[in-house]
C-alpha positions in Angstrom: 79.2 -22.9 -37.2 76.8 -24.1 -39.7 76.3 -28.2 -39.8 78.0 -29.8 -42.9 75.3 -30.3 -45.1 72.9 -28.1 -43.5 72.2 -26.0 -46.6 72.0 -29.3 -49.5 68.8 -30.2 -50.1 68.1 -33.4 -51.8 65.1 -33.1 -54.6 62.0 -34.9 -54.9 62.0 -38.1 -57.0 60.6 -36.5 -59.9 63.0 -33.6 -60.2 66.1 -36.1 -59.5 64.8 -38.1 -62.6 64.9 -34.6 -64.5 68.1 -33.6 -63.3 69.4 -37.1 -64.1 68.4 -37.4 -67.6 69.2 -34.0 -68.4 72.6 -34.7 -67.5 73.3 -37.7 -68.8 71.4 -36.6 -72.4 73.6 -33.4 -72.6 76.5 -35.4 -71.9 76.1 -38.1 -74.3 75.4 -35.5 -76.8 78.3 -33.7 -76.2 80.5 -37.5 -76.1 79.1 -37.7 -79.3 79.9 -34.2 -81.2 83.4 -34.2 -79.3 83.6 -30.7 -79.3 86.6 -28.6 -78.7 88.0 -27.8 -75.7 90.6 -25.1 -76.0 91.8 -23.0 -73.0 89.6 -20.0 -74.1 87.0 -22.5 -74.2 87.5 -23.3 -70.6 87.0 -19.3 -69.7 84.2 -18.7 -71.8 82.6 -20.4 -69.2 83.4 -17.9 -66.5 79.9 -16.5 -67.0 78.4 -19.2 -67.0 79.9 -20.2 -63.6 78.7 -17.0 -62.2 75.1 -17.0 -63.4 74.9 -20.9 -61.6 75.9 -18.8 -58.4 73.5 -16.2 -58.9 71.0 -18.4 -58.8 71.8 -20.0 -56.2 71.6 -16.9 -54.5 68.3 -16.3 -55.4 67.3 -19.5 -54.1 68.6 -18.5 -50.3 67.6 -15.3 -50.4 63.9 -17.3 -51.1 64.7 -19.2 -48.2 66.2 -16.5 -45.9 63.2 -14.2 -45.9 60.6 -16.8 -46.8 59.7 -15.9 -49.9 58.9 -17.1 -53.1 61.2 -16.0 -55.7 61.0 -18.9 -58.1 58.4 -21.4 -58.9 57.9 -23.7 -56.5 57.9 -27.0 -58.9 61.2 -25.4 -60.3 63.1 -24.1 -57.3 64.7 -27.1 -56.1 67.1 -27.0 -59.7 68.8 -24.1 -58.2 69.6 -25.5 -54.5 72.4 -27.1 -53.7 74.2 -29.3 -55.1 71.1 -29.5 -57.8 72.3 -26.0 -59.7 75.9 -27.5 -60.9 73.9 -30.0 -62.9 71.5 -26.9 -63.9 74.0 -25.0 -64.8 75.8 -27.6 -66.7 72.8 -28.8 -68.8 72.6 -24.9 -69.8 75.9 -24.3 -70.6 76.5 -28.3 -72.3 73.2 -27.2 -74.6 75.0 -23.8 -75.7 78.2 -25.5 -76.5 76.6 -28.9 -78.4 74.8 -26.0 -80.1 77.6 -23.5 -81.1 79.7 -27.2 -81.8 76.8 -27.5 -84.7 76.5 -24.0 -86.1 80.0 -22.7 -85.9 81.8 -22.8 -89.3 84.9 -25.0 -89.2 87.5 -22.5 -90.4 88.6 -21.0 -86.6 86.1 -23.2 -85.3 87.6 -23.7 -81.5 87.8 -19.3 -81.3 84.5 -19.0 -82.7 83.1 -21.5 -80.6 84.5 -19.3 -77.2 83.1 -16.2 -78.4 79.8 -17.5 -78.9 79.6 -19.4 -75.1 81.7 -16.2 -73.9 79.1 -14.2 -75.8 75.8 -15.9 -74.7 77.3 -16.2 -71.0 77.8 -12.6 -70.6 74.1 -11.9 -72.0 72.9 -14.5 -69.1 74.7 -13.0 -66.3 74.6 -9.2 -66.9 70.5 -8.9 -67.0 71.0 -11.5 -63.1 73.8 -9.4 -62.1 70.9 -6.8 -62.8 68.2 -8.6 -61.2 70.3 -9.6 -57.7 71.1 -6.5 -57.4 67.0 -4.8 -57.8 66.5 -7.5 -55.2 69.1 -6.1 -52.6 67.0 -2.7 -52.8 64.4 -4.9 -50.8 64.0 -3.3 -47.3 64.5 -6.4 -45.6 68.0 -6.8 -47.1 68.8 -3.1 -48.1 71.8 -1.6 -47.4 73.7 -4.1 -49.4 77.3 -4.2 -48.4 80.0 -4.4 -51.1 83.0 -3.3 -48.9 83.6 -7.1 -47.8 83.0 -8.9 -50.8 84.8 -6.4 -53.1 88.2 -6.6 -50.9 87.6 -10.3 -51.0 87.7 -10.0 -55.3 90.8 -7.4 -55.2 92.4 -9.4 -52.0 91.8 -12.7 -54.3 93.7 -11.3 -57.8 96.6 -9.8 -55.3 97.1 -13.4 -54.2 97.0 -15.3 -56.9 99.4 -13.2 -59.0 101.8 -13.3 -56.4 101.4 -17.5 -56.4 101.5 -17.7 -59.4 104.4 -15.3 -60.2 105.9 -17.5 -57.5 105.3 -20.9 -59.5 106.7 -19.6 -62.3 109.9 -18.3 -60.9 110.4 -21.9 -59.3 109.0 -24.1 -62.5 108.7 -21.7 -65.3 107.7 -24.6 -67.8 104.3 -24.7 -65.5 103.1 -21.3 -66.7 104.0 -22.0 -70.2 101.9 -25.0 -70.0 98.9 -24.4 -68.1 98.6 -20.5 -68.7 95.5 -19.0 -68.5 93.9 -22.6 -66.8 96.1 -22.4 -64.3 95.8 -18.9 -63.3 92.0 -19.8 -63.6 92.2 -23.2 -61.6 94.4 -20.8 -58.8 92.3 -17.9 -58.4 89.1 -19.8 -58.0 90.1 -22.0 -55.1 91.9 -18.8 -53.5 88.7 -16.7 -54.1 86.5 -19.4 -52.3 89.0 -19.5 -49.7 89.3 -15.8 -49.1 86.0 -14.8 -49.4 84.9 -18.1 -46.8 87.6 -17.0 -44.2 85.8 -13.2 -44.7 82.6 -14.9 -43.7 83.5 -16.8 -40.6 85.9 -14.3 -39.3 84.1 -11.5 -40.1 80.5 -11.7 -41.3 80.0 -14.6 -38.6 78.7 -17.5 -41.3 79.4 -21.0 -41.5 80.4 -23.6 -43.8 77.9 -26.2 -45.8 80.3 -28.7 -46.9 81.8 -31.2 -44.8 85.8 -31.0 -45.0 85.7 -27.7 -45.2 83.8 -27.3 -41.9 86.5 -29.8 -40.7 89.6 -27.7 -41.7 87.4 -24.8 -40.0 87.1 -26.7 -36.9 90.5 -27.8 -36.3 92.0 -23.8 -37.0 89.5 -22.7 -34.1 91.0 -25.0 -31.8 94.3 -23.5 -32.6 95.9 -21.1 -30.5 96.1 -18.4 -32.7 92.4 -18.6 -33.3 91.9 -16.0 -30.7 94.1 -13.5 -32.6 94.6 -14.2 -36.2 90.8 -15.9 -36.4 90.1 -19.5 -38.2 89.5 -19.0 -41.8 93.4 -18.8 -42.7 93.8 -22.0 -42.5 91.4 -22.7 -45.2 93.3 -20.1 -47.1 96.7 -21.7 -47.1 95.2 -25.0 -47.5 93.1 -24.1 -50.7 96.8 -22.5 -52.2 98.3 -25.3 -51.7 96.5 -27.9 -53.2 95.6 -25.5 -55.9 99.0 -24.9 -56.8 99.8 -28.5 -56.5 97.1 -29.9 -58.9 98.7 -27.2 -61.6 101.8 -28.3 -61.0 101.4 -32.3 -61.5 99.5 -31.5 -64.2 101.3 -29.2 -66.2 102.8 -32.1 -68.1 99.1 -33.6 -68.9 97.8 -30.3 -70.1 100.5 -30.7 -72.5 100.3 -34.4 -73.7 96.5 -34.2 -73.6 95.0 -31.2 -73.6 91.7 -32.1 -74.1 91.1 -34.5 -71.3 93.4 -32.2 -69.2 91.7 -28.7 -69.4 88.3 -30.9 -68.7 89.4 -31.8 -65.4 91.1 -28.7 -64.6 87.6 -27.0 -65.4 85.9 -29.0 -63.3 88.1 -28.3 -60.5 87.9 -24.6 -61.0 83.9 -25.0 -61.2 84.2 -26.2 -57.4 86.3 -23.6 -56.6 84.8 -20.6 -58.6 81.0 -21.5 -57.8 81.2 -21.5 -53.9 83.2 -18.3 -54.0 81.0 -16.0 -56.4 77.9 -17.3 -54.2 79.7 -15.9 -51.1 80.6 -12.8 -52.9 77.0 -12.1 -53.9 75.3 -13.6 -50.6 77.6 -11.4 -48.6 77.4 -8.4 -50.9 73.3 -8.6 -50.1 73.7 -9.4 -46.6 69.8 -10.6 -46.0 
């Protein structure tokens, strides 16, 4: 199993500084305009999410097979953890923009078809270009059966938890609707498709308590017959399904603040998982 860590990479002082006040410029300018932040807002950035995993893909693909597949001034932006903040100054430019432009009359819909809009127009030509790079002979044949019963595995999973949810505390899916069903399916997606990789595809795990849960399921007994990554599984529904519950009443009283944080914990959730899905889908 990988060391926790082992794939961050920490950037160079001069890309830090860029990274930094990028950041903190995008998100005083967004402080400022106080734009909305709807639940369709919150999946218009779905694409967005995706194209920072992409990306990231790219970026160990580079460093898989030695090769330079972006600038080398520029590559560090899409490591990790450097490509959240990439990602975010991207996406935190398009929204302060579309906050600008959009008329006022149905501004908070208008504003999530234009980020849903722009996001799909990023993804679609990397989706395109990740997969022209896993006709490369030292990656082809790209595998999709593993990553694609991850995706259909994930959705049958989360519909049944959430069903669940709602049959026990039916004001929680009235509440936190499609965030929550969001918020779920990300952390069971990264869950799933990590327990695919270290009990089938043989990978490891970057990030520290992860790599802990990891450890302490192989030590199990069942580990031998049921494998380790299950464990990771049931621990990612749980808490999951626990932060949409507490916080059904918050989405509620504020939504604002409330589908911020629930965003940002499906960004932690939905990032890691679509960069297995594609890593494992190329294989290199």
């Amino acid at each position: 199993m990988a060391a926790p860590f082992s794939g961050f990479v920490v950037p160079g002082p001069i890309q830090s500084a860029a990274l930094l006040i990028g950041t903190v410029t995008i998100g005083v300018v967004l402080y400022a305009l106080r734009p909305p932040l709807t639940q369709r807002i919150v999946l218009s950035f779905i694409p967005w999410i995706v194209s920072g995993s992409i990306l990231h893909v790219f970026w160990q693909v580079g460093e898989i097979l030695q090769r330079q597949l972006y600038p080398p001034p520029l590559k560090v932006f899409f490591s990790a953890p450097a490509v959240y903040l990439t990602t975010f100054m991207a996406v935190g430019l398009i929204w302060a923009l579309a906050s600008i432009i959009v008329p006022s009359r149905d501004r908070s819909n208008r504003i999530a078809t234009y980020l849903l809009a722009t996001g799909i127009g990023v993804v679609i030509p990397l989706i395109g270009l990740l997969l022209w790079q896993g006709l490369d002979d030292a990656i082809a044949p790209m595998e999709p059966i593993w990553p694609v019963l991850g995706l259909i595995l994930s959705l049958v999973v989360t519909f049944v938890v959430y069903i669940a949810i709602g049959a026990w505390r039916t004001y929680v899916i009235a509440q936190v609707r499609y965030v929550g069903a969001f918020v779920l399916f990300a952390h069971i997606f990264d869950g799933i498709t990590t327990a695919i990789g270290v009990d089938v595809l043989g990978g490891g795990e970057r990030s520290a308590l992860p790599a802990m849960i990891l450890d302490f399921s192989a030590r199990l007994p069942v580990a031998d017959t049921i494998g380790v990554g299950w464990l990771f599984v049931l621990v990612k529904i749980v808490l999951a399904s626990a932060i949409i519950i507490l916080f059904a009443d918050y989405v509620d009283e504020e939504p604002t603040q409330a589908n911020l944080f629930l965003t940002l914990i499906a960004v932690f959730g939905l990032g890691p998982a679509t960069n297995n899905f594609f890593l494992f889908l190329l294989s290199p």
